[in-house]
TORMIRO-928849 format. One record per residue (C-alpha): x, y, z; residue number from 1. Coordinates in steps of 0.02 Angstrom, whole numbers. Each point is the difference from the previous one (the first is absolute). Layout:
<lumtis>
<lumti><px>X</px><py>Y</py><pz>Z</pz><seq>NUM</seq></lumti>
...
</lumtis>
This chain:
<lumtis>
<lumti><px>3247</px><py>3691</py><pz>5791</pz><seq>1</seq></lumti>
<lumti><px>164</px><py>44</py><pz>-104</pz><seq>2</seq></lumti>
<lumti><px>54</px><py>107</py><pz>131</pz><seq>3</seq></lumti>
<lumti><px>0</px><py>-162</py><pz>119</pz><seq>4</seq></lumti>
<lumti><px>84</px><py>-98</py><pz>-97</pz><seq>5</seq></lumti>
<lumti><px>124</px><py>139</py><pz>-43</pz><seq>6</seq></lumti>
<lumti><px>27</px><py>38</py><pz>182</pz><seq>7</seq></lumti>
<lumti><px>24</px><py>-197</py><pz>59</pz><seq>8</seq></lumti>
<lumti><px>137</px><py>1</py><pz>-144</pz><seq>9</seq></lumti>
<lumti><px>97</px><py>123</py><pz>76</pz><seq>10</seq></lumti>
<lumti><px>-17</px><py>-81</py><pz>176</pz><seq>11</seq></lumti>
<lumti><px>59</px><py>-156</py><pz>-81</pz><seq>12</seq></lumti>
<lumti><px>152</px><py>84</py><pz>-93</pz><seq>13</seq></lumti>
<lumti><px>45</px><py>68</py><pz>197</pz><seq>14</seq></lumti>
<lumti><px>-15</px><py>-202</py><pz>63</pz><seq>15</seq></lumti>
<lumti><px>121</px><py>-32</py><pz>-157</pz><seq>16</seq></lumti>
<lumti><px>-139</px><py>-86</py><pz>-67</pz><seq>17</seq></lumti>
<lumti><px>-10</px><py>23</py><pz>-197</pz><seq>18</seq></lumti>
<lumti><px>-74</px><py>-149</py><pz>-85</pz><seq>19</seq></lumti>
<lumti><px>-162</px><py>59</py><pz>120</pz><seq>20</seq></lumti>
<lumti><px>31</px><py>170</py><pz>-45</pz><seq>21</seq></lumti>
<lumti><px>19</px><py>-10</py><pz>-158</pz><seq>22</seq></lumti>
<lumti><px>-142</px><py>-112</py><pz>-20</pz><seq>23</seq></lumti>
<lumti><px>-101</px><py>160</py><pz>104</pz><seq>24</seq></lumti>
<lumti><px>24</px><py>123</py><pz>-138</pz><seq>25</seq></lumti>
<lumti><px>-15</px><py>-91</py><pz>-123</pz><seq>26</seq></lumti>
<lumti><px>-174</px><py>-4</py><pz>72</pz><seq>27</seq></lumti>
<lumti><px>1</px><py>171</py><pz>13</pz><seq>28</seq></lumti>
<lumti><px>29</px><py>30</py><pz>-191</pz><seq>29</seq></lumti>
<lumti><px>-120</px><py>-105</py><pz>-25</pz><seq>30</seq></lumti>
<lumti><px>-124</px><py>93</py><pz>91</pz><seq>31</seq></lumti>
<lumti><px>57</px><py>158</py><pz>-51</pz><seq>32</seq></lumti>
<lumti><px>97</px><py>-7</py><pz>-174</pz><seq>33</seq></lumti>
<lumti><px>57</px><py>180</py><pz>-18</pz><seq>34</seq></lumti>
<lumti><px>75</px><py>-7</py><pz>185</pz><seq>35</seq></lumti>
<lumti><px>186</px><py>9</py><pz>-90</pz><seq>36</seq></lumti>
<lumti><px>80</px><py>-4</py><pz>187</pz><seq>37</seq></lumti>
<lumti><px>-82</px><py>-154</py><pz>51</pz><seq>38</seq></lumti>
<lumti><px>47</px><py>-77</py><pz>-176</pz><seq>39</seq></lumti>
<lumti><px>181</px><py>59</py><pz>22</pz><seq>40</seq></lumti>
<lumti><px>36</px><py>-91</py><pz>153</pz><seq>41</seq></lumti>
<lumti><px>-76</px><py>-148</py><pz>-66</pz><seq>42</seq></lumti>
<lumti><px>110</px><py>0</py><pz>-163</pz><seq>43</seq></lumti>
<lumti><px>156</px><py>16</py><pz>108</pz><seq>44</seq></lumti>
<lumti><px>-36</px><py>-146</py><pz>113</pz><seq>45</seq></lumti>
<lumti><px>-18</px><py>-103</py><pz>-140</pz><seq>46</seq></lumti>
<lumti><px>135</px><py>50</py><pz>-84</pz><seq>47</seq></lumti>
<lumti><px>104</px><py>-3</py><pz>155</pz><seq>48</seq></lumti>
<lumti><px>-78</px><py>-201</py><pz>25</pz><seq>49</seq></lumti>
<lumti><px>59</px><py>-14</py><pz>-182</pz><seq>50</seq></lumti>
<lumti><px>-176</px><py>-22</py><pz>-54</pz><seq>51</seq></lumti>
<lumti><px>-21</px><py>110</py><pz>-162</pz><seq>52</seq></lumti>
<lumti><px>-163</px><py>-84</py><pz>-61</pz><seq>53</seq></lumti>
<lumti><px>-86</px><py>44</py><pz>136</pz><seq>54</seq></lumti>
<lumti><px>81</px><py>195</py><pz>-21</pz><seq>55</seq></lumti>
<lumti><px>-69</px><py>-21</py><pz>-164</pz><seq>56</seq></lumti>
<lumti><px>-167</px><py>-40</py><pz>42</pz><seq>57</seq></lumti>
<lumti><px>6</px><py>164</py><pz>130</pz><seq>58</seq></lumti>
<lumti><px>80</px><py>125</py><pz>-114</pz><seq>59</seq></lumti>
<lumti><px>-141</px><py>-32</py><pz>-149</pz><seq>60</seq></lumti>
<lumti><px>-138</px><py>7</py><pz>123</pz><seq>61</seq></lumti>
<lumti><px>74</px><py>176</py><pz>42</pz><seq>62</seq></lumti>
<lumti><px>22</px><py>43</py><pz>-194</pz><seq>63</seq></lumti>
<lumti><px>-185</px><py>-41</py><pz>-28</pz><seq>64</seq></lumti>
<lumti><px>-27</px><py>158</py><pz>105</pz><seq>65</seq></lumti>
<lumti><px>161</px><py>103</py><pz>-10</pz><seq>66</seq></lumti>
<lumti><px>35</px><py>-7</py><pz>-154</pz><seq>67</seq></lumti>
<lumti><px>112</px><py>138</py><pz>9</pz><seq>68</seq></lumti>
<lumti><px>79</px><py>21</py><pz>159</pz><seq>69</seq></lumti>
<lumti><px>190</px><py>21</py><pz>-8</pz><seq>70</seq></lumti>
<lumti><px>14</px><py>-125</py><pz>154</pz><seq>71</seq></lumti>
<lumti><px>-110</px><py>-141</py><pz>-87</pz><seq>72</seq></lumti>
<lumti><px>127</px><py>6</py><pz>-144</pz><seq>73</seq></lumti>
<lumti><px>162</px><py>-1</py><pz>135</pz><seq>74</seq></lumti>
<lumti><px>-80</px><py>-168</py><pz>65</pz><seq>75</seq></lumti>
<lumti><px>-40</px><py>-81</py><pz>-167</pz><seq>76</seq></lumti>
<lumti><px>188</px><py>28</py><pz>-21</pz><seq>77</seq></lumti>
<lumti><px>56</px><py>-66</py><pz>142</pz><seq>78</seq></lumti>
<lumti><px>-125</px><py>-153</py><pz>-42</pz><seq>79</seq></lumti>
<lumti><px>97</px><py>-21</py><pz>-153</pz><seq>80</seq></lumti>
<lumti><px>170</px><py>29</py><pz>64</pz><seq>81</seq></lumti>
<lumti><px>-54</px><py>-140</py><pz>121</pz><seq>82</seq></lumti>
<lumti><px>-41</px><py>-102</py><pz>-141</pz><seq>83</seq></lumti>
<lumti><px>158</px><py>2</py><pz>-98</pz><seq>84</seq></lumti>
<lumti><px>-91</px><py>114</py><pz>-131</pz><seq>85</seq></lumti>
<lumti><px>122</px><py>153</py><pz>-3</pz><seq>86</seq></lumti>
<lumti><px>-75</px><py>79</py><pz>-171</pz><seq>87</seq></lumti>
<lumti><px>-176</px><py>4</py><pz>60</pz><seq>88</seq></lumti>
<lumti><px>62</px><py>57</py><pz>182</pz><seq>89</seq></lumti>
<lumti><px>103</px><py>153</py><pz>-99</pz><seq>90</seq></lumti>
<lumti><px>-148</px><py>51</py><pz>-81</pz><seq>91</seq></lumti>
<lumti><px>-114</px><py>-1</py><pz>132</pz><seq>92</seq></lumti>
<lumti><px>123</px><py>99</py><pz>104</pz><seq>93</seq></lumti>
<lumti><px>32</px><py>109</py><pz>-137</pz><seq>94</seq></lumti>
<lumti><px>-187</px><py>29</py><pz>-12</pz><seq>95</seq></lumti>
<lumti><px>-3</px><py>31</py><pz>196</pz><seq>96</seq></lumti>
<lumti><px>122</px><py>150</py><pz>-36</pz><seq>97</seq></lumti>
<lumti><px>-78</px><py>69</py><pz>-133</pz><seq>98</seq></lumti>
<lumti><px>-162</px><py>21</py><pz>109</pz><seq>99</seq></lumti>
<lumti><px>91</px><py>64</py><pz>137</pz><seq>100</seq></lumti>
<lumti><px>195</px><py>28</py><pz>8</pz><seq>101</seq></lumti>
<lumti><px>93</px><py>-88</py><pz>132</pz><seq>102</seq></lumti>
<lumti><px>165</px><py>-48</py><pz>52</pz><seq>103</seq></lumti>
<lumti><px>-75</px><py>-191</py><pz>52</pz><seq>104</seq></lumti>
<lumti><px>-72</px><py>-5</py><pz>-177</pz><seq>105</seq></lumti>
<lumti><px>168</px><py>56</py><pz>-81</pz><seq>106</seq></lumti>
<lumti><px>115</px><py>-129</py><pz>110</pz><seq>107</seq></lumti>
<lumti><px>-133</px><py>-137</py><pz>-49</pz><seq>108</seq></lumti>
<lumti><px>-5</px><py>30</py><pz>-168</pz><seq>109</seq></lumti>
<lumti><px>180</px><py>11</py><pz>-15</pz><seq>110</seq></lumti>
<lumti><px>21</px><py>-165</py><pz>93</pz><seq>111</seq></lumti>
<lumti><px>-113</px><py>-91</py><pz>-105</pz><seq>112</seq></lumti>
<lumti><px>94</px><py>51</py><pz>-150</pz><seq>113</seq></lumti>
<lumti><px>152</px><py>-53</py><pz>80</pz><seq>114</seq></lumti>
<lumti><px>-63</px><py>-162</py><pz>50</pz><seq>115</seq></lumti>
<lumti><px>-61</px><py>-14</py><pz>-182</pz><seq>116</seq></lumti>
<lumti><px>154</px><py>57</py><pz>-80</pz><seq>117</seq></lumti>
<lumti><px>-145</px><py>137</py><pz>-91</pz><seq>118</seq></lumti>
<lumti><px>61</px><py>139</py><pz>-110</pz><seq>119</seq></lumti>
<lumti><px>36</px><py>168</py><pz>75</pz><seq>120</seq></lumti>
<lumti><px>22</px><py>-60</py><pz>174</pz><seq>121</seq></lumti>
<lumti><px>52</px><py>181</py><pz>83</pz><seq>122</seq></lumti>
<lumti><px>-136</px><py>91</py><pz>-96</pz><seq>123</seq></lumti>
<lumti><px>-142</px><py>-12</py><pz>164</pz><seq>124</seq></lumti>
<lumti><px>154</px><py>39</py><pz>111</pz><seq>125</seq></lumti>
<lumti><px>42</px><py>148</py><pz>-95</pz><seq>126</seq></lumti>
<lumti><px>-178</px><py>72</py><pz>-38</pz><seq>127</seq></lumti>
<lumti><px>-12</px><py>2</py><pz>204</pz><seq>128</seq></lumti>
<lumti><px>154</px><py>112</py><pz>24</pz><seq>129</seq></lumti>
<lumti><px>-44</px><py>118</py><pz>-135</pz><seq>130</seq></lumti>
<lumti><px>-159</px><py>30</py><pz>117</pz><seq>131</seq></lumti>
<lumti><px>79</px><py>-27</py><pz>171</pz><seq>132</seq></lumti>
<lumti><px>206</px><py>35</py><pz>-28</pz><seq>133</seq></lumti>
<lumti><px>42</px><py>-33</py><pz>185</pz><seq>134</seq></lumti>
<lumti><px>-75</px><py>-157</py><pz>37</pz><seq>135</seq></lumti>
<lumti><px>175</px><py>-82</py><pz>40</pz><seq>136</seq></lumti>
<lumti><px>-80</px><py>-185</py><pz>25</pz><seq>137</seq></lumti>
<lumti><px>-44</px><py>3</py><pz>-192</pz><seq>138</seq></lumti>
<lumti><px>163</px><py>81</py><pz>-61</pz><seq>139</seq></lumti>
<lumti><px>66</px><py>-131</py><pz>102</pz><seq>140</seq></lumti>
<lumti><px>-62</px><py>-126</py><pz>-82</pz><seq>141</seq></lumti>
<lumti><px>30</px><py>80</py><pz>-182</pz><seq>142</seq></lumti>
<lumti><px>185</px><py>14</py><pz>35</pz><seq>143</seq></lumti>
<lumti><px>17</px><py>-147</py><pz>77</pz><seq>144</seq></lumti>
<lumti><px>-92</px><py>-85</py><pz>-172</pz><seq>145</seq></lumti>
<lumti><px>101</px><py>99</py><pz>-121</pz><seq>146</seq></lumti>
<lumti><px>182</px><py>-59</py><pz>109</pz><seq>147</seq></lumti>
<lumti><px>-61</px><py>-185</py><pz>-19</pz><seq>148</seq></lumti>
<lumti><px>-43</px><py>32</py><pz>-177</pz><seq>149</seq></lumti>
<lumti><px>184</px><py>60</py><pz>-40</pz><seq>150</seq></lumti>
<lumti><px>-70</px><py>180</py><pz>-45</pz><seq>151</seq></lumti>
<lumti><px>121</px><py>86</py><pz>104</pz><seq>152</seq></lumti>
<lumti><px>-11</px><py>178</py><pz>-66</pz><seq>153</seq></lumti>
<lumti><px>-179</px><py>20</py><pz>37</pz><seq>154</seq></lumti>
<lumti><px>26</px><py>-102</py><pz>176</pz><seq>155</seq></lumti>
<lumti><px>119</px><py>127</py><pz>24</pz><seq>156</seq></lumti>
<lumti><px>-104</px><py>138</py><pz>-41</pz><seq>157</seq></lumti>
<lumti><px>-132</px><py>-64</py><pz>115</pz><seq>158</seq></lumti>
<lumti><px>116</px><py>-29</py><pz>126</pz><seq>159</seq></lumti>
<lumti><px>80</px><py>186</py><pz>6</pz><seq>160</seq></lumti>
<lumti><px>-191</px><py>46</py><pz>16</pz><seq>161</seq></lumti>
<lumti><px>-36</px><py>-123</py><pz>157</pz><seq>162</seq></lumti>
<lumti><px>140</px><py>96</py><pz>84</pz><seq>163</seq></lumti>
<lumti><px>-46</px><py>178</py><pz>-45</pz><seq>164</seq></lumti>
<lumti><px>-147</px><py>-47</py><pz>81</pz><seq>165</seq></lumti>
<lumti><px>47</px><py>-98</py><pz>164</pz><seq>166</seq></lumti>
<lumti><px>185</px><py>8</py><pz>6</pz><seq>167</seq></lumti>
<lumti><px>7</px><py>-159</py><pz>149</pz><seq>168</seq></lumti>
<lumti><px>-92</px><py>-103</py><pz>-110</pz><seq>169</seq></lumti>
<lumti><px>105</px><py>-169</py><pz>26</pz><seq>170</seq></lumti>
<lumti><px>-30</px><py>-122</py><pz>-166</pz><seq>171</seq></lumti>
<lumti><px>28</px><py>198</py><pz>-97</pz><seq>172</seq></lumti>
<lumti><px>173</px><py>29</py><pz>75</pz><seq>173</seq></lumti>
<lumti><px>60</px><py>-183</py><pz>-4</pz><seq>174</seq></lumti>
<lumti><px>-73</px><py>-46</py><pz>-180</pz><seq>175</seq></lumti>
<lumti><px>82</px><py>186</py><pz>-78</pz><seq>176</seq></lumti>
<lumti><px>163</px><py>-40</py><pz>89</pz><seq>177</seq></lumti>
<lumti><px>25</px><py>-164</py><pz>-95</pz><seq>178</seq></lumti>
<lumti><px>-77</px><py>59</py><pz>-153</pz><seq>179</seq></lumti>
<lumti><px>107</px><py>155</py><pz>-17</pz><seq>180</seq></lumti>
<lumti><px>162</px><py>-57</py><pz>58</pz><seq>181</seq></lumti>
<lumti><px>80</px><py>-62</py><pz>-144</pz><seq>182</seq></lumti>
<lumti><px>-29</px><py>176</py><pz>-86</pz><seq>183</seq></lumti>
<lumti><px>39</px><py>119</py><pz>154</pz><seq>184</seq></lumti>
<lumti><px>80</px><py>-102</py><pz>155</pz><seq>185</seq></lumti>
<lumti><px>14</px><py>123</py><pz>136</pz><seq>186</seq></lumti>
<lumti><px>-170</px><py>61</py><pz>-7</pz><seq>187</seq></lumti>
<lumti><px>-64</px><py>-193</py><pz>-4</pz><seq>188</seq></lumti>
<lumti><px>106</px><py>1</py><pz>160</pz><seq>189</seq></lumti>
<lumti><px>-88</px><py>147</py><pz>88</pz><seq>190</seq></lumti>
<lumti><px>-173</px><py>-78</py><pz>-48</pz><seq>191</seq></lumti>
<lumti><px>69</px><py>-181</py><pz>61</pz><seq>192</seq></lumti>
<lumti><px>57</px><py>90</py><pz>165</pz><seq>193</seq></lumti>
<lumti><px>-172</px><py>91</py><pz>29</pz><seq>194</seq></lumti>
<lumti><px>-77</px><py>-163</py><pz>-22</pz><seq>195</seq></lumti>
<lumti><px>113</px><py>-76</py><pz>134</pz><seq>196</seq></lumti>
<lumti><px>-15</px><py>116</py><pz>98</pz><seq>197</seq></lumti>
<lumti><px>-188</px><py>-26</py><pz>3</pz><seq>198</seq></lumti>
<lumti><px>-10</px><py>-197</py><pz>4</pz><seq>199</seq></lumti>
<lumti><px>160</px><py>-65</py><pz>53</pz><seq>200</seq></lumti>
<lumti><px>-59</px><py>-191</py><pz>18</pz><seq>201</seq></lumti>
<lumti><px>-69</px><py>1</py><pz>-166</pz><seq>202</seq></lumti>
<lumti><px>108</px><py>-145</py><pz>-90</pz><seq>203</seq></lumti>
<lumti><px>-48</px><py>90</py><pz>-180</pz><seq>204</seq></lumti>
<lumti><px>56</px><py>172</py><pz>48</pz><seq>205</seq></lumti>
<lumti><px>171</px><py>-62</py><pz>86</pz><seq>206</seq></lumti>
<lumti><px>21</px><py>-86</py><pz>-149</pz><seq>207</seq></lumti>
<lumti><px>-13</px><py>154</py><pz>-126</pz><seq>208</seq></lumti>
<lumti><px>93</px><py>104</py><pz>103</pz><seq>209</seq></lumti>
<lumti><px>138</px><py>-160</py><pz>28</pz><seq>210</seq></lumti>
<lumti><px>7</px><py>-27</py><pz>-174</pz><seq>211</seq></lumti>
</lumtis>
């Protein structure tokens, strides 16, 4: 019987359909607790409908069996993110990674703690590189924190490595070009050009190479 209800879900997500869909696995958790992908959808409709009690309600019934499943964690933090509870959501990411590693976990954590102005804010960012150097989306989004933050060394740093890495990457080329320039103009200049060259309607990179 879960597998009906999970299977009429799916035809109602394809008939854009979610409040019925959503409404199907939920039955299907409820037939079948430990069925994590059934409970997954179901959490994401409802957080998508902005309905985190209802999340809630489906991420403890999946707890009650699951304990200790690295996914049931990522969904009790995106329950709490939902719910304007950016502590709880960092641990329960945090919790997610530490039973298995990912780059989802990492992000989430690290967005929680900057929604919650937490301590240590890079630290989940940084533990993912130090397993997985090249993942450019997450030294993306380390660089791109430490710039806002005014730590322009390390953005620097982190920068340089973006480009060693992928030397077209766009937001690398443009954001070392400004950062640099004051310090060492022409090769801000060359960056700036590259970038250009690359994305010449982009209004921010005419405007560090303009400027």
């Amino acid at each position: 019987m879960a597998e009906y209800w999970f299977g009429l879900g799916r035809a109602q997500l394809a008939v854009n359909d979610p409040a019925a869909a959503r409404d199907s696995f939920t039955r299907a958790v409820a037939l079948r607790p430990d069925w994590l992908e059934a409970g997954a959808i179901a959490v994401r409709i409802a957080l998508a409908q902005r309905d985190p009690a209802r999340a809630r309600r489906i991420t403890e019934t999946l707890f009650e069996h699951l304990p200790q499943h690295p996914v049931a964690w990522l969904l009790a933090g995106q329950v709490h993110a939902a719910s304007a509870q950016p502590d709880a959501a960092s641990r329960a990411f945090a919790r997610s990674y530490a039973l298995r590693p990912t780059a989802v976990a990492a992000l989430s954590d690290f967005d929680a703690r900057v929604r919650g102005n937490l301590g240590r804010v890079e630290q989940p960012l940084q533990n993912w590189l130090a397993r997985e150097p090249r993942d450019l989306t997450v030294r993306r989004a380390l660089a791109d924190f430490l710039l806002r933050s005014g730590r322009d060394r390390e953005a620097q740093r982190e920068f340089e490595t973006l480009l060693e890495q992928s030397p077209n990457d766009l937001p690398a080329l443009n954001n070392l070009a400004w950062l640099i320039a004051p310090a060492n103009g022409p090769r801000a200049e060359a960056l700036a050009r590259r970038a250009f060259a690359i994305a010449p309607d982009n209004g921010a990179v005419a405007d560090t190479l303009g400027w």
